[in-house]
C-alpha positions, 0 to 999 in steps of 0.5 A, a space after each residue: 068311646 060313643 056312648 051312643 055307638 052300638 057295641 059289636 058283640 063279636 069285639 066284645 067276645 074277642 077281647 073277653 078271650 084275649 083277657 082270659 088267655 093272658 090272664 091265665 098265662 100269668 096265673 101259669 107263671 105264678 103258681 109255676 114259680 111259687 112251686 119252685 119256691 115252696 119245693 125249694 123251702 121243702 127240701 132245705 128244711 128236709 135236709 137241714 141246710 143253713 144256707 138256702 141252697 134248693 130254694 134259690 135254685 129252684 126258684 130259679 128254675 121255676 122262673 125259667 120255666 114259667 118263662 118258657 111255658 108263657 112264651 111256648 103258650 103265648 106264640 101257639 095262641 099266635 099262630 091260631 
């Protein structure tokens, strides 16, 4: 980059906003996931289960569901 060439704002915007959404995709996915986790820890130790059933599986489907939800996402802000 030239740093005598002049900066278009309106790139500069564009690319701030891009940042955002995929920023804030990722940030969808984590917390989608970590409340899988956290549910999961909850309802094995509600139930008193040795082996960790809920908590592997609803992880599981918290990862599918982050999945699902940035992709859905993702190809919306796509078709704009």
């Amino acid at each position: 980059m030239d740093p005598r060439k002049p900066i278009d704002p309106q790139k500069a915007t564009r690319n701030l906003k891009e940042y955002a959404r995929y920023s804030n995709l990722g940030i969808q996915m984590i917390v989608v996931i970590l409340l899988g986790v956290y549910g999961g820890i909850q309802l094995d130790k509600w139930l008193d289960l040795k082996f960790p059933v809920f908590t592997v599986v609803l992880s599981f489907l918290g990862v599918i569901l982050g999945i699902y939800i940035g992709l859905k996402d993702f190809i919306r802000t796509k078709k704009k």
